[in-house]
Backbone as CSV, one residue per row, in Angstrom:
resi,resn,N_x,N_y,N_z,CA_x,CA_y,CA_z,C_x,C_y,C_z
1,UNK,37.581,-7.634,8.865,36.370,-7.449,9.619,35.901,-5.996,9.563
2,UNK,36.557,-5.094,9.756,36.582,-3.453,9.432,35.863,-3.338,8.427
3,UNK,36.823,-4.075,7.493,35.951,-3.441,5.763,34.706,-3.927,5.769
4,UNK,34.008,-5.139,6.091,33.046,-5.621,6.240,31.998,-4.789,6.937
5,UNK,32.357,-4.287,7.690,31.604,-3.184,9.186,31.312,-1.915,8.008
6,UNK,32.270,-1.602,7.420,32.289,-0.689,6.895,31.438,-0.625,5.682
7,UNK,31.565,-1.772,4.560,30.616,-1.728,3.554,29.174,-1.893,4.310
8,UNK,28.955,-2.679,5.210,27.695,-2.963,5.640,26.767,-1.647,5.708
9,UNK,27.582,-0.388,6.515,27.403,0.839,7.481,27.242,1.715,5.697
10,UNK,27.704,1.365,4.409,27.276,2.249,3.314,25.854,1.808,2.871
11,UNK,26.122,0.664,2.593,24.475,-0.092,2.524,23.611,0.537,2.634
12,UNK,24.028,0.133,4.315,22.345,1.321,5.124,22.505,1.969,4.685
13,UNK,23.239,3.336,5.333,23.031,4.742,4.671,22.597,4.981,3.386
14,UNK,22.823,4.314,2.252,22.507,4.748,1.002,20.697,3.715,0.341
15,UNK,20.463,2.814,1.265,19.294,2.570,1.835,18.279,2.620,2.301
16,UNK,18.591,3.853,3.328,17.786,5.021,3.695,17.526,6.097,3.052
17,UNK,18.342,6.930,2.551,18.376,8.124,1.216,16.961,7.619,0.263
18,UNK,17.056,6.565,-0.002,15.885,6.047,-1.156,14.942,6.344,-0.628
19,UNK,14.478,5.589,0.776,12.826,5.947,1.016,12.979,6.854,2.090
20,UNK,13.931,8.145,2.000,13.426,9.306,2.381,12.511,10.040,1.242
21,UNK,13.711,10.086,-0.237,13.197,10.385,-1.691,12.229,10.001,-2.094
22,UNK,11.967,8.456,-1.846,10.756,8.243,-2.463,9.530,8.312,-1.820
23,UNK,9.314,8.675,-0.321,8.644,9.300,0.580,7.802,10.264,0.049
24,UNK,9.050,11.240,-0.172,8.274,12.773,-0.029,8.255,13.031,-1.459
25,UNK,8.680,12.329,-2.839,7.687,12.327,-4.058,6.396,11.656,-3.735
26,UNK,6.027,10.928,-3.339,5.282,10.200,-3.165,4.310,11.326,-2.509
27,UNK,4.184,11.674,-1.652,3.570,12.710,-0.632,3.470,14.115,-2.094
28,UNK,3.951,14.165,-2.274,4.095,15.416,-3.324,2.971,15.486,-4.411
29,UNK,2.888,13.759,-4.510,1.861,13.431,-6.162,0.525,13.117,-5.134
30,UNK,0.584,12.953,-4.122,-0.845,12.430,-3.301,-0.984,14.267,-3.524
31,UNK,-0.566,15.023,-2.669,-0.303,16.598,-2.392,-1.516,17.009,-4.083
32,UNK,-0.732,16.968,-4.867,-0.709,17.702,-6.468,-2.316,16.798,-6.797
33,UNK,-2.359,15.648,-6.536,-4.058,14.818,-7.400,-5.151,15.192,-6.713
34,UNK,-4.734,15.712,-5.488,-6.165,15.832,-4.471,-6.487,17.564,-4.440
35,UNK,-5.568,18.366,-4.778,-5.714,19.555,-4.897,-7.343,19.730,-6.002
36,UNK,-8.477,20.325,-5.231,-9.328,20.520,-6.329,-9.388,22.202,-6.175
37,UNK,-9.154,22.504,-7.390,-9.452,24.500,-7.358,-11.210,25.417,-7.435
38,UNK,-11.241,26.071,-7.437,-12.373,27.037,-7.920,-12.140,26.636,-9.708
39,UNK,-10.925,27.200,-10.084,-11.359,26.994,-11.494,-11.415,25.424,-12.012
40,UNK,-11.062,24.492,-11.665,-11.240,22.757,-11.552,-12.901,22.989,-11.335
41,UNK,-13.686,23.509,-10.735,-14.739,23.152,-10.079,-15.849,23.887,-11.525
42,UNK,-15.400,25.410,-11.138,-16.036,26.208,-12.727,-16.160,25.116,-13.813
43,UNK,-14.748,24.558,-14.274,-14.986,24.047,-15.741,-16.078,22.239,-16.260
44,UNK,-16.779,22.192,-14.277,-17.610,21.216,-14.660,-18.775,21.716,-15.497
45,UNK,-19.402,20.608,-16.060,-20.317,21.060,-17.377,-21.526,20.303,-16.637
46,UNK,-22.716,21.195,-16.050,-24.123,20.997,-15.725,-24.984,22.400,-16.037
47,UNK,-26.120,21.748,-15.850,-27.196,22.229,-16.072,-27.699,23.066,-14.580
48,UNK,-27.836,24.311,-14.329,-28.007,24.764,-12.631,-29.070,25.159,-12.965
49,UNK,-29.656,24.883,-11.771,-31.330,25.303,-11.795,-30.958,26.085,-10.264
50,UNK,-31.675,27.970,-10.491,-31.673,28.555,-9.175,-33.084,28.457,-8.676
51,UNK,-33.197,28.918,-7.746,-34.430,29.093,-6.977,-35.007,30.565,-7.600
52,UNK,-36.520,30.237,-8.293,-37.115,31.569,-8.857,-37.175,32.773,-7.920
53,UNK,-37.029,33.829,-8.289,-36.778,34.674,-7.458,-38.184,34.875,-6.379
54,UNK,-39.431,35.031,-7.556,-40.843,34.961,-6.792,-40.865,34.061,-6.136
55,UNK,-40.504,33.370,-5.808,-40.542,31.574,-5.029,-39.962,32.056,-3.851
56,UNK,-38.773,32.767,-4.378,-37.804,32.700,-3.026,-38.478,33.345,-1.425
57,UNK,-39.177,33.844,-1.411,-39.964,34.511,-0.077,-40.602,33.467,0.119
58,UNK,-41.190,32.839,-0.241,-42.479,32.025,-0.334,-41.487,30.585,0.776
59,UNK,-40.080,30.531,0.657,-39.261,29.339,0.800,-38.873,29.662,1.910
60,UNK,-39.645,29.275,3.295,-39.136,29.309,4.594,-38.341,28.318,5.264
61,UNK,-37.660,27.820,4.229,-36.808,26.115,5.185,-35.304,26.801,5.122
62,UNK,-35.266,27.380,6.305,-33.941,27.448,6.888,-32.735,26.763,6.547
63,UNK,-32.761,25.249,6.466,-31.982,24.106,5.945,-31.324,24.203,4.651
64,UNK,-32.513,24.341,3.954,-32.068,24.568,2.305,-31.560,25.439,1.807
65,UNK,-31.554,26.203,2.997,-30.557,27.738,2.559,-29.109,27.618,3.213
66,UNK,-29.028,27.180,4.423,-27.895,26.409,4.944,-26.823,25.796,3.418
67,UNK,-27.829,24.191,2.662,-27.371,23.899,2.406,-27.011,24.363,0.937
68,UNK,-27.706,25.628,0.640,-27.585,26.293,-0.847,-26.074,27.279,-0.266
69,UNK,-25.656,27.531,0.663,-24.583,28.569,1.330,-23.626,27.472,1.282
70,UNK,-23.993,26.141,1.711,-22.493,24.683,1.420,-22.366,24.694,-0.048
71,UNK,-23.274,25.094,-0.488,-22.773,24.574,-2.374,-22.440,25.797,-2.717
72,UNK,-22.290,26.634,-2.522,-22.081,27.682,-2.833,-20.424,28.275,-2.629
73,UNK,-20.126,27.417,-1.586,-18.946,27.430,-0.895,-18.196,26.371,-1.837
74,UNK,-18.705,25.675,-1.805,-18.194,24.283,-2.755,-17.755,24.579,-4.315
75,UNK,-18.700,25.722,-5.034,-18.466,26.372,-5.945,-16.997,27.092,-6.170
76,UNK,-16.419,27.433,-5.006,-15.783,28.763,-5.059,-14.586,27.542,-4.143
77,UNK,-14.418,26.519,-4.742,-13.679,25.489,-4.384,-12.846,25.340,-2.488
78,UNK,-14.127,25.685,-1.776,-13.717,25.043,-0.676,-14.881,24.198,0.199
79,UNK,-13.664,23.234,0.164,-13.769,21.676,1.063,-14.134,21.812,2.201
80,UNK,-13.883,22.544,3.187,-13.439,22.448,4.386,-14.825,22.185,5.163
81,UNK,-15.847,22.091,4.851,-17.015,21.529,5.293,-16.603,19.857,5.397
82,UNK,-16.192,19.456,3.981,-16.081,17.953,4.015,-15.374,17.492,4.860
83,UNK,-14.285,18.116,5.457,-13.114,18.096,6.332,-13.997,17.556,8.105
84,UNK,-14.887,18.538,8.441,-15.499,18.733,10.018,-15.771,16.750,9.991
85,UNK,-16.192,17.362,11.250,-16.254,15.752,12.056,-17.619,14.803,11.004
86,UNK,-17.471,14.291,11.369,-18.785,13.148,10.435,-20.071,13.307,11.555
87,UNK,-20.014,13.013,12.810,-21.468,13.181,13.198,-22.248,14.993,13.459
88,UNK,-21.158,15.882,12.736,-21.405,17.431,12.560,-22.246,17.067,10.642
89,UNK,-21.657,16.740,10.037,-21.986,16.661,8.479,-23.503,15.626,8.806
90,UNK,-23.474,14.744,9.554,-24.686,13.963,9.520,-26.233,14.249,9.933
91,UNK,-25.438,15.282,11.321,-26.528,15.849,11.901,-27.342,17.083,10.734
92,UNK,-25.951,17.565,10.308,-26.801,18.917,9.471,-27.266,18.239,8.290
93,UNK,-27.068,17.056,7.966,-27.863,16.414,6.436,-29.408,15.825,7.018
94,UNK,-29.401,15.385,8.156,-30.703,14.766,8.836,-31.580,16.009,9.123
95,UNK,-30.881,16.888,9.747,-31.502,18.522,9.806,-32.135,18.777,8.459
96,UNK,-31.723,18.247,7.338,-31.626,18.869,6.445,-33.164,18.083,5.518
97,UNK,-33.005,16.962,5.808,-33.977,16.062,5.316,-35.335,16.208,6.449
98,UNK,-35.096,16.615,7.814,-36.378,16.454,8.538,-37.263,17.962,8.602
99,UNK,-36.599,18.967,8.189,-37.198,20.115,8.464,-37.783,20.198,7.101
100,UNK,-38.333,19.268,6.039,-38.594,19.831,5.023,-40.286,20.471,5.108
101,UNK,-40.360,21.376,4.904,-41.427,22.212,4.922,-42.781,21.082,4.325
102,UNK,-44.076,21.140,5.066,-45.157,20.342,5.202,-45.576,20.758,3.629
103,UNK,-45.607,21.945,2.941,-46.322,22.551,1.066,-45.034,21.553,0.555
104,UNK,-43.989,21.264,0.760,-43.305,20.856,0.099,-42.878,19.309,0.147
105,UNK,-43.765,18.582,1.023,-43.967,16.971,0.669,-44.054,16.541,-0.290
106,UNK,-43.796,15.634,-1.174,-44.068,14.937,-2.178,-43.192,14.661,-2.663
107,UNK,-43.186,13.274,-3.248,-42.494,12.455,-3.796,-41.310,12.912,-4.456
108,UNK,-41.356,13.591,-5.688,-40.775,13.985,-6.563,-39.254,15.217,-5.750
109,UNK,-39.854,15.844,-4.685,-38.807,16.569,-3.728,-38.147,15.624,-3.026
110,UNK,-39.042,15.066,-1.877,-38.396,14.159,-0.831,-37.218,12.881,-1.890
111,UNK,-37.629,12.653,-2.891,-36.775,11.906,-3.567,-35.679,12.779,-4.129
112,UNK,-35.389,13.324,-4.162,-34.351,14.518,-4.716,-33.477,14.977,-3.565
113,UNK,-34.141,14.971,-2.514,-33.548,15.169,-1.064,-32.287,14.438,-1.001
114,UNK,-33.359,12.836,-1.001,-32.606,11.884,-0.317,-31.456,11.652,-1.853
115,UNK,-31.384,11.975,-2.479,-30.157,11.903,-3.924,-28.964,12.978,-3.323
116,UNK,-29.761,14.466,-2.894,-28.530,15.477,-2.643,-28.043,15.030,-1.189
117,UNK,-28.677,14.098,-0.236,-28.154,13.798,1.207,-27.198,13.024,0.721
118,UNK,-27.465,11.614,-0.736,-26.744,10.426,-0.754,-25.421,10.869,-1.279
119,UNK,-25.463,12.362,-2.178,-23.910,12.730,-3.244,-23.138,13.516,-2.064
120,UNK,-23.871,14.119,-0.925,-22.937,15.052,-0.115,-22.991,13.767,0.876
121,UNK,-22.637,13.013,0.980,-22.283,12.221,1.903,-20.902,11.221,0.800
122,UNK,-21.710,10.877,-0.023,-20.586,10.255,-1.019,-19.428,11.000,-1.196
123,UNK,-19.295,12.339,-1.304,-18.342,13.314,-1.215,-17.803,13.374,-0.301
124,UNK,-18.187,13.437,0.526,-17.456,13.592,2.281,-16.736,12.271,2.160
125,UNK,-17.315,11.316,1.942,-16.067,9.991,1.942,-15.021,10.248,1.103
126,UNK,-14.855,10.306,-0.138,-14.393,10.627,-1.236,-13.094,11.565,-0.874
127,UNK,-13.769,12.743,-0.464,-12.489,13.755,-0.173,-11.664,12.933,1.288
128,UNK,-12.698,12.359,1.957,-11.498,12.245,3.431,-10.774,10.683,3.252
129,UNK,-10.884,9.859,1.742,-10.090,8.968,1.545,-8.904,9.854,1.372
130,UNK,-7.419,9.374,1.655,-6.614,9.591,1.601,-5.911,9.201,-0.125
131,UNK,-6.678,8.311,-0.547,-6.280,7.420,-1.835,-7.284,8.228,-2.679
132,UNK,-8.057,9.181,-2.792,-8.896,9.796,-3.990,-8.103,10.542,-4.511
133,UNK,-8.686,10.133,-5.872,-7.479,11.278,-7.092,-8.780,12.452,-6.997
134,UNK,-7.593,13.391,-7.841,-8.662,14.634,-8.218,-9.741,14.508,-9.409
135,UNK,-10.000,13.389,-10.021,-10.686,13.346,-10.843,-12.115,12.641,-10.606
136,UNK,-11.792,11.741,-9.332,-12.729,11.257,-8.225,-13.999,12.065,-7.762
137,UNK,-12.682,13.159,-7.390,-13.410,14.170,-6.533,-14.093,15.306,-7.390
138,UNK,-13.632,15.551,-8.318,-14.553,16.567,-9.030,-15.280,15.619,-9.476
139,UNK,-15.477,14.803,-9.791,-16.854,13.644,-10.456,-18.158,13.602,-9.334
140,UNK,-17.215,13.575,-7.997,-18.466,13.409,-6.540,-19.118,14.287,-6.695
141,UNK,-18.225,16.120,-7.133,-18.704,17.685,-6.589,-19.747,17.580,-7.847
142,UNK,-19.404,17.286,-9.032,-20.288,17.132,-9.908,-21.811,16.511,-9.600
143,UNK,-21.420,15.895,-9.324,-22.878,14.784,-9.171,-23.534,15.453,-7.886
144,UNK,-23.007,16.269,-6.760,-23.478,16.966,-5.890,-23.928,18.252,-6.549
145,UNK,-23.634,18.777,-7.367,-24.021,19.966,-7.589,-25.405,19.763,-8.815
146,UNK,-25.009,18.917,-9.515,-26.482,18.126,-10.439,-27.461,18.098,-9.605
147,UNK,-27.027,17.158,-8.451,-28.401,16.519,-7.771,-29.100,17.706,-6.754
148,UNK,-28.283,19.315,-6.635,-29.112,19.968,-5.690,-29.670,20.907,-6.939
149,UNK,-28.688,20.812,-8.075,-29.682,21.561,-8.937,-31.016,20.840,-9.207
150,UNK,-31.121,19.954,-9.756,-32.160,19.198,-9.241,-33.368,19.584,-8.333
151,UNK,-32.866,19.464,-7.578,-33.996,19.662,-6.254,-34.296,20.920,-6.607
152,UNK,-33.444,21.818,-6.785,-34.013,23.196,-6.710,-35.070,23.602,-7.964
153,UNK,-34.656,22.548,-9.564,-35.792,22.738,-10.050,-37.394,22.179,-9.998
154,UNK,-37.622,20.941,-8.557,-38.463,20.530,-8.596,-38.962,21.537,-7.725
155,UNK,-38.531,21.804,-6.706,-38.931,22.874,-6.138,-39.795,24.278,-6.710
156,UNK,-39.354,24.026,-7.391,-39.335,25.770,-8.764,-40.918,25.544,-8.877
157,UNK,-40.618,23.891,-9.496,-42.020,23.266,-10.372,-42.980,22.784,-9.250
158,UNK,-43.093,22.471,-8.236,-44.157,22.831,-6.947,-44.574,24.047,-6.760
159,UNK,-43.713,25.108,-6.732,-44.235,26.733,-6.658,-45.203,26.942,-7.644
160,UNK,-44.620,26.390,-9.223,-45.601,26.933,-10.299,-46.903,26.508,-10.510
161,UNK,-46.937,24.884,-9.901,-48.052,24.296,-10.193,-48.740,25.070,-9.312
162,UNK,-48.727,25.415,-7.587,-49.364,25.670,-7.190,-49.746,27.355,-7.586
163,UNK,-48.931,28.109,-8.144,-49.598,29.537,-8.550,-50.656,28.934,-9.741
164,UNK,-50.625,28.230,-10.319,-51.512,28.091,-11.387,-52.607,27.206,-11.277
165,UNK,-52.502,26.793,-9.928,-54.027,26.243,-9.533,-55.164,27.512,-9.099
166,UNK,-56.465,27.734,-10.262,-57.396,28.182,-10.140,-57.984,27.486,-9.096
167,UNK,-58.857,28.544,-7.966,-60.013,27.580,-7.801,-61.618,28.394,-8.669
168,UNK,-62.297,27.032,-8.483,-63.217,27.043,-9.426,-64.697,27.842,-8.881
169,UNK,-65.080,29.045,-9.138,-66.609,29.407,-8.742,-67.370,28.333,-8.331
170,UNK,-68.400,28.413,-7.459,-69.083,27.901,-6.816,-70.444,27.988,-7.630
């Protein structure tokens, strides 16, 4: 009966050892796939469109500078925006979509908006799944950083059209 007590009592113990080990590899490779760096972030391949410099005075939306200071941050590989609470990220994306300046209505912006609201929200899920690899996640930052370059060149191209509207003698 002893020996019985006794093999039983190795069992366990050597039972447990396993999914301590395979625990904290496990935790180690989640740890190592979700790590995204500054230089991970650098070696994406897009096209950036800045805000023209002559433009830039002319660009009183508070928001868009907000959210040009989040990508900017995002550049230089930190998350920790994506991290804050969800109705903090929602409020400042709705902030972000309602303050858009009255010269700067039109289609071609407000649709570009709602693309950079839909990738920084897609991102925010993305990073706070627990199950996203790192290849996930630089694909989201990608497509976030496209879609505000984006905006920023339609933007560009509203400024120009309107410097190059003559009006006509009377």
């Amino acid at each position: 009966m002893a020996r019985i007590l006794l093999v039983l009592l190795i069992i366990i113990f050597c039972g447990c050892d396993k999914n301590k080990s395979s625990t904290t590899s496990d935790m180690e490779i989640i740890q190592d796939t979700v790590l995204v760096t500054k230089s991970d972030i650098q070696k994406i391949n897009f096209t950036e469109f800045i805000l023209d410099p002559k433009f830039e005075k002319s660009l009183n939306w508070l928001k868009f500078k907000e959210m040009e200071t989040r990508i900017q941050e995002l550049k230089n590989g930190d998350l920790s925006h994506f991290n804050s609470d969800t109705k903090i990220v929602e409020t400042a994306l709705n902030e972000f979509t309602n303050t858009l300046p009255l010269h700067l209505r039109e289609e071609a912006i407000e649709s570009r908006i709602l693309i950079v609201k839909t990738m920084y929200l897609r991102l925010y899920n993305i990073v706070n799944i627990s199950t996203s690899s790192k290849e996930n996640i630089k694909k989201a930052i990608e497509d976030l950083l496209e879609s505000f370059s984006n905006l920023t060149y339609q933007i560009n191209k509203k400024f120009e059209r309107d410097s190059q509207k003559v009006s006509k003698p009377d």
